[in-house]
C-alpha positions in Angstrom: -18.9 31.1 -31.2 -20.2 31.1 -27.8 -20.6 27.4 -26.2 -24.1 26.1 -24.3 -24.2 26.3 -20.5 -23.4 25.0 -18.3 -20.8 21.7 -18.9 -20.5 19.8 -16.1 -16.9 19.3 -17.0 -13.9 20.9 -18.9 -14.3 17.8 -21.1 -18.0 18.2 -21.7 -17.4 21.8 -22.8 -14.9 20.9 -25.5 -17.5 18.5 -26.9 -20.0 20.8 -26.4 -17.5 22.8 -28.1 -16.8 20.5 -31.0 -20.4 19.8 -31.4 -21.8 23.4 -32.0 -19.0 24.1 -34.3 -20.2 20.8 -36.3 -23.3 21.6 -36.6 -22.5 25.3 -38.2 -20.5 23.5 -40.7 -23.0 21.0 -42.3 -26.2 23.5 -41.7 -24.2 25.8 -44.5 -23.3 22.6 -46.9 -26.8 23.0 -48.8 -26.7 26.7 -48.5 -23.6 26.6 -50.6 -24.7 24.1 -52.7 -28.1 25.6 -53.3 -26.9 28.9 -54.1 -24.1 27.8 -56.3 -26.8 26.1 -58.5 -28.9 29.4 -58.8 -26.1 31.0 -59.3 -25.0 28.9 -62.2 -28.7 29.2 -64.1 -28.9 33.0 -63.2 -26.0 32.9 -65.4 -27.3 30.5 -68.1 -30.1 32.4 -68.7 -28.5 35.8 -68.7 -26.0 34.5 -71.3 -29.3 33.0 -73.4 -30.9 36.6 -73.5 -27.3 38.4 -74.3 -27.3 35.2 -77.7 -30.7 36.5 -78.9 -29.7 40.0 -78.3 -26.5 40.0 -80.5 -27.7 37.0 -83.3 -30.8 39.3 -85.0 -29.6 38.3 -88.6 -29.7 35.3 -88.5 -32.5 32.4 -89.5 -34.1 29.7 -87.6 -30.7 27.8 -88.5 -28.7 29.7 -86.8 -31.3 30.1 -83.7 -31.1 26.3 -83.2 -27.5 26.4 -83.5 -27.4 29.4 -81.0 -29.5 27.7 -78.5 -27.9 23.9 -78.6 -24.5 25.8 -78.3 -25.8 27.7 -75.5 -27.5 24.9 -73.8 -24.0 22.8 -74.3 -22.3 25.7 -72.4 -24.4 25.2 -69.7 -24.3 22.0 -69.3 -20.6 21.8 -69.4 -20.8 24.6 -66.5 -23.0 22.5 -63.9 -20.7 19.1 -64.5 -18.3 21.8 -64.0 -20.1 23.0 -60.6 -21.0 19.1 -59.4 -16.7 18.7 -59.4 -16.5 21.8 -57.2 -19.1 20.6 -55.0 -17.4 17.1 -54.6 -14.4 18.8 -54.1 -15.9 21.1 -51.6 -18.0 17.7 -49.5 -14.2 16.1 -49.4 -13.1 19.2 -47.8 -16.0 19.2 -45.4 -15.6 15.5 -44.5 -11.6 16.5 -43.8 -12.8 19.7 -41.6 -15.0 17.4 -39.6 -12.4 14.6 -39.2 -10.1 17.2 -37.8 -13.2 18.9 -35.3 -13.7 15.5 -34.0 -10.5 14.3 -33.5 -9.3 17.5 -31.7 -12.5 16.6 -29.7 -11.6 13.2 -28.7 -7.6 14.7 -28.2 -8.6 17.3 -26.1 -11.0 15.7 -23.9 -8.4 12.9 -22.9 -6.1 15.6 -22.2 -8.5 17.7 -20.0 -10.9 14.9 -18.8 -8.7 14.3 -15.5 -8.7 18.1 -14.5 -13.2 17.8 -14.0 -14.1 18.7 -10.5 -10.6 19.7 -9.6 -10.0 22.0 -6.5 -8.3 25.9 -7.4 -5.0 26.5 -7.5 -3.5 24.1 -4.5 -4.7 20.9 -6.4 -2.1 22.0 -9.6 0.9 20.2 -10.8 3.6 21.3 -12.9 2.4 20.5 -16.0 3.7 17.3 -17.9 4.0 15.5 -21.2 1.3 12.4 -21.3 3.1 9.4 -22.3 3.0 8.7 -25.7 0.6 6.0 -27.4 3.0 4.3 -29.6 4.6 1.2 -28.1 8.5 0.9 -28.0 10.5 -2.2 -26.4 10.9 -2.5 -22.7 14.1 -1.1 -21.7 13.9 -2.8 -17.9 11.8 -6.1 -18.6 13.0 -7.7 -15.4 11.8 -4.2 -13.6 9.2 -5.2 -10.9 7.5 -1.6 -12.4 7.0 -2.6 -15.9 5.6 -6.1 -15.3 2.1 -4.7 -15.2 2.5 -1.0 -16.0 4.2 1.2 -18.5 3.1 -0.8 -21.7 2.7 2.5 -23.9 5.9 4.3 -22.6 8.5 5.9 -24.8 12.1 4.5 -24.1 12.9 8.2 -22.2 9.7 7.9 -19.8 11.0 4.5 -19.1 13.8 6.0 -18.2 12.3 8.4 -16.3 9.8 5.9 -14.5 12.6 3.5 -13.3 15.1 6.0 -12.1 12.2 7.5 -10.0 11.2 3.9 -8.7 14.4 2.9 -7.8 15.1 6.0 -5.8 11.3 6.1 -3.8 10.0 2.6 -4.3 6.8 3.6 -5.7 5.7 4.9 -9.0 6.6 8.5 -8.6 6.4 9.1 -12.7 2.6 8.1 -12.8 1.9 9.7 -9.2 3.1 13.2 -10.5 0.6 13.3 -13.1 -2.2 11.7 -11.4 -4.5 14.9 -9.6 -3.9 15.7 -6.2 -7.4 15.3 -5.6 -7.6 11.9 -7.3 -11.0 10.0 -5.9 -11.0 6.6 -4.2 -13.2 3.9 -4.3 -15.5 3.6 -1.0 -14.4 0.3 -0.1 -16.4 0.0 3.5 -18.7 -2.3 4.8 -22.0 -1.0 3.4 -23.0 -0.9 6.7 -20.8 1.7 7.6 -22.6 4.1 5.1 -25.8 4.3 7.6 -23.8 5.1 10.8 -24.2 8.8 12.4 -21.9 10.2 14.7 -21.7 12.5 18.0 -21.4 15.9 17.0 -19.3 17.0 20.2 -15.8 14.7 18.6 -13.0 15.6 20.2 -10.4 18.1 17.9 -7.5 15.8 16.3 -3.6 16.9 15.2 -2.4 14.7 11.9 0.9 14.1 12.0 2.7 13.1 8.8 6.3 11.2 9.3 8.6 11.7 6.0 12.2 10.9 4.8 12.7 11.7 1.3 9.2 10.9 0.3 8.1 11.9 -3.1 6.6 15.7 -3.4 3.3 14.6 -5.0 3.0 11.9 -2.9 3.5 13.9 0.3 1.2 16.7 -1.7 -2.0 14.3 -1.9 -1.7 13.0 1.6 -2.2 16.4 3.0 -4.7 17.4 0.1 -7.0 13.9 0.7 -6.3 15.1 5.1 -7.8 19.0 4.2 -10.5 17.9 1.9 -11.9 14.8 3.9 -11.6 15.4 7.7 -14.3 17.7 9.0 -12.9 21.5 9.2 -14.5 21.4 13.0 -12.5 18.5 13.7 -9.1 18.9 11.9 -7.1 21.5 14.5 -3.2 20.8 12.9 -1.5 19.1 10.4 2.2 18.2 11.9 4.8 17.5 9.5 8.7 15.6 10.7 11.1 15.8 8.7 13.4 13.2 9.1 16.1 14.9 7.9 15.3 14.9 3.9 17.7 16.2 1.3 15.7 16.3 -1.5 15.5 19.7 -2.5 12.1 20.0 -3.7 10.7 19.1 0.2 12.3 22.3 0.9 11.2 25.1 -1.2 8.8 23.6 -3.4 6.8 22.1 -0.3 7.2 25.4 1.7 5.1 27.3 -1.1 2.6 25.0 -1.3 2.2 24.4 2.6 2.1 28.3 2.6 -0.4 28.1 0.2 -2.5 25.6 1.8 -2.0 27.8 5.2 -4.4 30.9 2.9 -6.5 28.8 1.8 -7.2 27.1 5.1 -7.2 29.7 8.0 -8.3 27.4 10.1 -5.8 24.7 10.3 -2.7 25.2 12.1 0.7 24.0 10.2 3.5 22.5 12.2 6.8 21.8 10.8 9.4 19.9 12.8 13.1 19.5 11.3 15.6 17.3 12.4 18.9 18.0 11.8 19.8 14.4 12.0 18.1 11.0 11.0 16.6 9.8 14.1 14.1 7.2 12.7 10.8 6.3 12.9 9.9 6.4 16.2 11.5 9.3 17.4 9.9 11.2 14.6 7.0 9.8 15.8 7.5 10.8 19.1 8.4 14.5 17.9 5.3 15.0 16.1 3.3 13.8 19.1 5.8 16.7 21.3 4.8 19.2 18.1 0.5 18.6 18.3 -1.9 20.2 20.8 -5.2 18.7 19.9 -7.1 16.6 22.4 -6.4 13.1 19.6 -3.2 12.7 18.0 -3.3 10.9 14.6 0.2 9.5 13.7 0.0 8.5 10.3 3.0 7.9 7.5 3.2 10.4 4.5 2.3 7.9 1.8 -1.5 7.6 2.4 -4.7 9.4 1.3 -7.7 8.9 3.6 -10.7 7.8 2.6 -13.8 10.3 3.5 -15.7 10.2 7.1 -11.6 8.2 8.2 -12.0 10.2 11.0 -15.1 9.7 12.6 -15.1 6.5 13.3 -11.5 6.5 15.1 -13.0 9.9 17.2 -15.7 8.0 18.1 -14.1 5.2 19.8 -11.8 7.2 21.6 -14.7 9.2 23.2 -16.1 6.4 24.3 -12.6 5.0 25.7 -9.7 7.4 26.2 -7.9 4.3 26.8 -8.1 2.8 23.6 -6.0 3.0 20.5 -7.0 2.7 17.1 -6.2 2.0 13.9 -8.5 2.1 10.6 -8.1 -0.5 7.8 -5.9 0.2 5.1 -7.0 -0.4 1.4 -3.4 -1.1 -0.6 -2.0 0.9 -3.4 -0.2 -0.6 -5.7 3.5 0.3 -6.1 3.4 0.3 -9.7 -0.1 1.4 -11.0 -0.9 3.1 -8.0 -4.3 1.7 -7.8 -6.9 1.1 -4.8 -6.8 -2.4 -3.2 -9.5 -3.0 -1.1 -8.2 -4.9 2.3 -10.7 -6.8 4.6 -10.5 -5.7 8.1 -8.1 -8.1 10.3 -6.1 -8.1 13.3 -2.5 -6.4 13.3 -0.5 -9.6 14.6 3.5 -10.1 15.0 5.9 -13.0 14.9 8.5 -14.0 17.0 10.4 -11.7 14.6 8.3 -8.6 15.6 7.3 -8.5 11.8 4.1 -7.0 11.5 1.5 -8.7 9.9 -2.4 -9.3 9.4 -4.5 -12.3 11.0 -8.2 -13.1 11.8 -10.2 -11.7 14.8 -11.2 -14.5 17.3 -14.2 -16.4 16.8 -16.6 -14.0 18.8 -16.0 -11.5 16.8 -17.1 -13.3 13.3 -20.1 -14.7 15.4 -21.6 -11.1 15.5 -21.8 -11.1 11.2 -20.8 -7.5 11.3 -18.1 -6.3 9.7 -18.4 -2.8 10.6 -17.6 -3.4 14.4 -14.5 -2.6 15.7 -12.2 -5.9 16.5 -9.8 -5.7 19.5 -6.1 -6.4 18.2 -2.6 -7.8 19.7 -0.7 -4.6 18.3 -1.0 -2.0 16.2 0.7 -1.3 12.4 2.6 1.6 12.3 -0.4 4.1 11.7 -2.5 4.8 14.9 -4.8 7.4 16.6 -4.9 8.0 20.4 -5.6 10.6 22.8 -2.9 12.3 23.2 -2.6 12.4 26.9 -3.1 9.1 27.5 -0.3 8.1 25.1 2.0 10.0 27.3 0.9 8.9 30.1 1.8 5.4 28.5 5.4 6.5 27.5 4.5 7.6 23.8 7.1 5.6 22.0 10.2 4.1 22.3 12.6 6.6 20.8 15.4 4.6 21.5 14.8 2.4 18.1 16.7 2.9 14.9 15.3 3.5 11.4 12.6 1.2 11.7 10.5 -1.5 12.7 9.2 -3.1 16.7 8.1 0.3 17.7 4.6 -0.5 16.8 4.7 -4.1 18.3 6.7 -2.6 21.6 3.6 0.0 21.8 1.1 -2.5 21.4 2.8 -5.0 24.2 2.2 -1.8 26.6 -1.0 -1.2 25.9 -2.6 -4.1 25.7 -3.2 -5.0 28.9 -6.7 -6.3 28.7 -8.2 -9.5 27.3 -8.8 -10.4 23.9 -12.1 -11.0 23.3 -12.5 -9.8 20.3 -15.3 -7.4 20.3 -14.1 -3.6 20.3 -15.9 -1.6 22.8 -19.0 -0.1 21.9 -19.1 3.1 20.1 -19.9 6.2 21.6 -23.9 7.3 21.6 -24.5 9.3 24.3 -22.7 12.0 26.6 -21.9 9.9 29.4 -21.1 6.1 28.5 -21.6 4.4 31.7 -19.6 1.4 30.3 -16.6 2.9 30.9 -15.2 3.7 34.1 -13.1 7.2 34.5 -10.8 5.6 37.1 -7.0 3.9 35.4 -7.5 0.9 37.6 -8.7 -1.1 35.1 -5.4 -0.6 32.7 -2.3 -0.9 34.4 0.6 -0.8 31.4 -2.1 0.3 29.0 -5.4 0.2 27.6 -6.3 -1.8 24.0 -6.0 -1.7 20.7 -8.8 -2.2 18.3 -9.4 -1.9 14.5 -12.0 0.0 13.0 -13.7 -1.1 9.8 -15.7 1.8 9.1 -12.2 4.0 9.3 -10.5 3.2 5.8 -7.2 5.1 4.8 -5.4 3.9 1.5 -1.8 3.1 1.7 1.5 3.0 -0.5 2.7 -0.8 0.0 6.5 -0.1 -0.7 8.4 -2.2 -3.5 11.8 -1.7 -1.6 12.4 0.8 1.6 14.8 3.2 -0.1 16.5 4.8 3.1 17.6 1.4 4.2 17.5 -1.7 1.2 18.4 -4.2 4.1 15.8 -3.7 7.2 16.9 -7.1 9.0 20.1 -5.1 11.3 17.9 -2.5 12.0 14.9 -4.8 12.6 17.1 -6.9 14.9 18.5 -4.6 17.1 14.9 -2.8 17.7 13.6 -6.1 18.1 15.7 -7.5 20.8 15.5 -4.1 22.5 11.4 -4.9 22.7 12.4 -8.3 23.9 14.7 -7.0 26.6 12.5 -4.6 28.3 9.0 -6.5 28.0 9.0 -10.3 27.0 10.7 -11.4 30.5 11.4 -14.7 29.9 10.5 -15.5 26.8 13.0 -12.8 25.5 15.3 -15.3 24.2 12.1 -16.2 21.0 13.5 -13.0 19.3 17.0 -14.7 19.4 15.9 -18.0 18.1 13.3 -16.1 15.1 16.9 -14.2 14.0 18.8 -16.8 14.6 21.1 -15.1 17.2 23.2 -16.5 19.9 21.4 -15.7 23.8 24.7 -14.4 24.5 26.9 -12.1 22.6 24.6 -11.6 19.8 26.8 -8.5 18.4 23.7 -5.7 18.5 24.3 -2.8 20.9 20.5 -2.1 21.5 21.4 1.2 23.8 20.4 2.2 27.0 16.8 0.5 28.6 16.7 1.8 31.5 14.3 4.4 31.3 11.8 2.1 29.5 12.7 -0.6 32.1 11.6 2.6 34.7 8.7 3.1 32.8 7.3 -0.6 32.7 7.8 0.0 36.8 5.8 2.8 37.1 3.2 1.5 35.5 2.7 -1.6 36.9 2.6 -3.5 34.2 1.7 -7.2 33.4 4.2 -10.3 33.3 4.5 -10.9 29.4 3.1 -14.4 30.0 0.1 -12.6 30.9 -0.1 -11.2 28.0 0.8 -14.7 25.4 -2.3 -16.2 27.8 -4.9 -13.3 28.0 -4.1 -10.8 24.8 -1.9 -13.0 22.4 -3.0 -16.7 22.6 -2.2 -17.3 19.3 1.8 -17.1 19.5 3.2 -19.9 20.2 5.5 -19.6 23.4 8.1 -21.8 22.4 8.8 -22.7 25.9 10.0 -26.7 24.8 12.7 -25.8 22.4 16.4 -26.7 23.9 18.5 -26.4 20.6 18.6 -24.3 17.4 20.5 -23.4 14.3 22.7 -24.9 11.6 23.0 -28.5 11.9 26.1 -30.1 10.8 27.5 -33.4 10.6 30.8 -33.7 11.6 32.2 -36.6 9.6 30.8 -35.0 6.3 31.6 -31.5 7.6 28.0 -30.7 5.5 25.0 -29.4 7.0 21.2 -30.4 6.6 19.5 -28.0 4.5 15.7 -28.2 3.4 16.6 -28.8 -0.1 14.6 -27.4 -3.8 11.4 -25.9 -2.7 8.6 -26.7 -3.1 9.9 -30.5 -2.4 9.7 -33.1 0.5 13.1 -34.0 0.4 16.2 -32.3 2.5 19.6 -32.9 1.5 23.4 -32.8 2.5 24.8 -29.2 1.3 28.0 -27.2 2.3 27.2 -25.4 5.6 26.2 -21.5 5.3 24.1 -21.3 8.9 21.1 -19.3 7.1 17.4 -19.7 6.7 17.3 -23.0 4.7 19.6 -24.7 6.6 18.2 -23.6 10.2 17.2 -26.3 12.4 15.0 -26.5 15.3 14.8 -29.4 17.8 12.6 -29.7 20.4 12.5 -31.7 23.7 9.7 -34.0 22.1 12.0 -34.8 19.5 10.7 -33.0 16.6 13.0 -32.1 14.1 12.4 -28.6 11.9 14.5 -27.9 8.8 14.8 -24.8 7.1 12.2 -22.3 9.9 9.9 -22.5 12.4 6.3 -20.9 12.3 6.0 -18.5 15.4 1.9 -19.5 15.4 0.1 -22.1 16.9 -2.3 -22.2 13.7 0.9 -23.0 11.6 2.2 -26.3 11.1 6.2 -27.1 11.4 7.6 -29.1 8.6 9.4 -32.4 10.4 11.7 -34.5 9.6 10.5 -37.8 9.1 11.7 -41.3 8.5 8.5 -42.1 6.3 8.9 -45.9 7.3 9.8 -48.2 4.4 13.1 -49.1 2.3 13.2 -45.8 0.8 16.9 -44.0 2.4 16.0 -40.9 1.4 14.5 -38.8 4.9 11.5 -36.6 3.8 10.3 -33.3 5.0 7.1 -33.2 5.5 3.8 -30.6 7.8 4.1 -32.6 10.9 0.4 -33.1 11.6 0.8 -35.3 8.5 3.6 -37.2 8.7 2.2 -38.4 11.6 -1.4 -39.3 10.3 0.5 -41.0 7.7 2.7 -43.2 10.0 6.2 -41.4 9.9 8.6 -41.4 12.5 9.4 -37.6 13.1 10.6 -37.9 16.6 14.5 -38.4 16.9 17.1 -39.1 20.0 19.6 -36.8 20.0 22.8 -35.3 21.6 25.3 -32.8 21.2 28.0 -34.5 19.3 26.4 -37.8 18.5 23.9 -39.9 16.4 20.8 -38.5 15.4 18.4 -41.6 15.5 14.9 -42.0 14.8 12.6 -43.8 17.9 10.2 -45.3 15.5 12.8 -46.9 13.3 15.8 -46.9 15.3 17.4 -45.8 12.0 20.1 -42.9 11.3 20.5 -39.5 9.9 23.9 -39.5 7.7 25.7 -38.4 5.1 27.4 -41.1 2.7 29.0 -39.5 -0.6 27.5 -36.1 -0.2 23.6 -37.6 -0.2 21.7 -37.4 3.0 20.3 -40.2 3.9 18.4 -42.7 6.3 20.4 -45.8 7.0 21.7 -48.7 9.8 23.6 -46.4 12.1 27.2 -46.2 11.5 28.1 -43.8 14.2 28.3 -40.6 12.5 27.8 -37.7 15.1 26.1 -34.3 14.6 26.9 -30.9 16.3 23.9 -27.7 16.4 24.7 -24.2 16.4 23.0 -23.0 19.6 21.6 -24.9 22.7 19.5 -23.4 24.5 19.3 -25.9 27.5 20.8 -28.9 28.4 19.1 -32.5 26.3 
């Protein structure tokens, strides 16, 4: 039977499907039925004429008897028929059960597949997980705490061993389409922007190390299908050295096939033979693209539609300026869309990335589709790509990961933060801008663009390195050698790591120490008063680290968290137990916030008979009259100038008593107190 057209959806046609074939089924119930019944009295009366034909002898008697008998017969024949019908309407009812519930099966099955592209958007086919719930094989799995309720015990199995060797949900992500869509999470302002047709071409450049092959599949399908094909010049893709086979063969006859169906785009593949870490890899791709912007982007995204715009714009209008869109989370686990607001990428003293406010000018505006100038820059960035080697590209001297984007957005941001972006491009000439470098010396600025949105894989757990903080460390006091002057010794104090001899080889700066030369770039104080107000220099601190008491031969340590009460413990020099004193005599226990908006947690004497010290947001402790400055000195009392009371240890309890002479010793001083 042939089905109505045209469905607007595999889906539709199988219902469409379904629904013809119904309706052929119960249009020939009462044909059945109806005939069956004429049938059945054609056959009555036939047998009444043949009675009267054969009984001639006999009287009116036997007429009567000849007729009731006859008339018996038949009715015994249409009680028989009404059975048959019954039987046949069951039948019927079971027939359409089964239409309808192949219906319902095989539009779940195809439903996903509506509006998919040809041939590159295909996956190898795969079971659907099974509807019948079965016990949780992983319970304490971070993947199965909100996903994977309906899975069989062998696609848990499946799921977990894929998690724990990507870090996302590869087992959902490989039967999800390529082309999946994403919510339009954009400032509804954005929607009525228009932009310069004469955008300058852009290179992608994807970064990957063992990613997953759908994954790294749907980030070049969202790039091809959503970035204009007048704009989109090359896709670059490093290899950081995977071993996964399927990023080998498998990718190569899909990239080919993308390559036919796409004549247009240029494919560049770059293969190291070694893992060289993100930055170089970075750097690479930048080497490998030819465009006039260079898009450096990781391999776990899909962009949004008109991402690209936006980012072209500004750098039209600025060739100085680097940009970043905002990106929209996807879950690890369910892989679905989070939408982010736009924000600021900030740092601590840690160089750990991280997200905070605009200033106030920018929220003045009430526009959240304006760009917003930024401190740094995430690890995902756009920027012409002459003017980022003009400013030394990237540092390809880290490891692995982390502080390259922090050390690029030290360099180029070299202008003050006001907090407006610059405006976006309208015309041919923007007058605003002057053609001349004199007004960037190290660099230019970084800004955020709302109206740019590109969807993200937040990691559960890095799988090429499960502990970043060696990597993170070494990188990070490589930033701090060649840029932060001297406040270089912050990233000592944020790890915790001597000033001198702090075991990290961070290579040869030289050539980045040649580079900051050439350019003439700022003082970093410049920079924490003009671009970075917010970070908190530090400049007063004169001791840090585990603080032990010498008598006790315990440490301080902040104690159960949450709590307000520190105790003695045996000394293990790490996070909780990591002291800071400064030369106002504040005392912080267990961190200290590398922001000027974040309030340190003192220690206090709150001021009454209670021994116990507490540990308390300094701001109020002291609105609430506790003393939370102390006298001290290397290798004696710690005593509190408000209460002239003591900080010791007596049977393993810390407490606050009459001064008995116990002495204390820090880890690190910084200066002499």
């Amino acid at each position: 039977m042939r089905c109505p057209a045209p469905p607007r959806s595999v889906a539709a046609l199988v219902g469409q499907c379904a629904y013809v074939s119904m309706r052929a089924l119960w249009f020939k119930r009462p044909l059945v039925v109806l005939g069956g019944v004429g049938i059945f009295f054609y056959f009555g009366f036939f047998l009444n004429r043949g009675s009267v034909t054969s009984w001639t002898g006999g009287g009116e008697t036997h007429e009567a008897v000849r007729m009731s008998r006859s008339f018996s017969d038949l009715e015994a024949s249409l009680s028989n028929l009404t059975n048959i019908i019954r039987a046949f309407e069951k039948k019927q009812d079971a027939i359409q059960k089964m239409v309808e519930d192949n219906r319902e099966r095989r539009a779940a099955e195809l439903g996903q597949k509506q509006n998919k592209q040809p041939e590159a958007d295909a996956q190898e086919e795969k079971k659907p997980p099974k509807d019948s719930k079965s016990s949780k094989v992983f319970p304490n799995s971070p993947l199965f705490k909100q996903w994977g309720e309906n899975l069989s015990e062998d696609d848990q199995r499946e799921a977990q061993d894929l998690f724990e060797k990507y870090g996302y949900n590869v087992f959902l992500s490989d039967r999800l389409p390529l082309n999946r869509a994403l919510p339009d999470t954009r400032d509804s302002r954005c929607l009525k922007k228009s932009y310069p047709k004469d955008l300058p071409s852009l290179s992608v450049v994807l970064i990957y190390l063992n990613e997953a092959l759908s994954i790294l599949k749907r980030a070049l399908r969202s790039i091809i299908d959503r970035t204009p094909k007048d704009l989109l010049k090359e896709i670059v893709m490093v290899d950081d050295n995977s071993n996964n086979e399927n990023l080998k063969g498998d990718l190569d006859s899909y990239v080919k096939m993308l390559e036919q169906q796409h004549p247009t785009v240029r494919f560049v593949r770059v293969r190291h033979t070694e893992q060289r870490g993100l930055a170089y890899a970075r750097a690479s791709g930048w080497r490998a693209s030819s465009a006039d912007v260079v898009a450096i982007l990781d391999a776990h995204i899909e962009v949004h539609d008109m991402w690209a715009e936006p980012l072209l714009t500004q750098i039209k209008g600025d060739r100085t300026v680097v940009v970043s869109p905002v990106f929209d989370r996807v879950n690890f686990d369910d892989l679905r869309v989070i939408r982010y607001e736009p924000a600021a990428h900030a740092f601590d003293w840690a160089l750990w990335c991280m997200y905070e406010g605009f200033t106030p000018d920018y929220y003045k505006l009430k526009d959240g589709s304006l760009p917003g100038k930024s401190p740094s820059v995430m690890g995902i960035f756009v920027a012409e790509r002459k003017f980022l080697g003009e400013v030394g590209v990237l540092d390809e001297g880290m490891r692995v990961y982390g502080g390259e984007n922090v050390e690029l957005g030290i360099r180029v941001s070299d202008r003050p933060l006001s907090g407006l972006g610059s405006k976006p491009f309208a015309c041919a000439v923007n007058h605003d801008v002057d053609p001349t470098p004199k007004v960037w010396t190290c660099g230019g600025s970084v800004e955020v663009v709302p109206c740019s949105k590109i969807a993200h894989i937040e990691r559960y757990h890095k799988p090429y390195m499960r502990d970043l903080g060696p990597a993170m460390k070494r990188n990070a006091l490589r930033v701090a050698e060649v840029w932060m002057d001297e406040y270089k010794h912050n990233v000592n104090l944020a790890w915790n790591l001597p000033f001198e001899n702090h075991g990290f080889d961070i290579g040869d700066v030289s050539e980045r120490k040649k580079l900051r030369e050439k350019l003439k770039c700022k003082p970093f104080k410049w920079y924490l008063e003009n671009v970075y107000p917010k970070l908190d220099p530090w400049d007063d601190l004169v001791a840090y680290g585990g603080l032990k008491n010498i008598n006790a031969s315990m440490c301080i340590d902040q104690g159960p968290q949450p709590g307000h009460t520190p105790i003695a413990y045996p000394c293990y020099y790490y996070g909780p137990q990591i002291t800071y004193y400064r030369k106002s005599g504040e005392l912080y226990v267990g961190g200290i916030k590398s922001h000027k908006y974040n309030d340190n947690r003192c220690l206090t004497d709150v001021n009454n008979k209670d021994t116990e010290p507490g540990l308390y947001p300094c701001k109020e402790a002291m609105q609430k009259g506790m003393g939370i400055y102390w006298d001290f000195t290397q290798g004696k009392t710690i005593k509190n100038r408000q209460t002239n009371r003591c900080l010791e240890i007596k049977n393993k309890k810390l407490l606050i008593q009459e001064c008995s002479g116990q002495v204390w010793e820090i880890q690190n001083l910084i200066k002499p107190f």
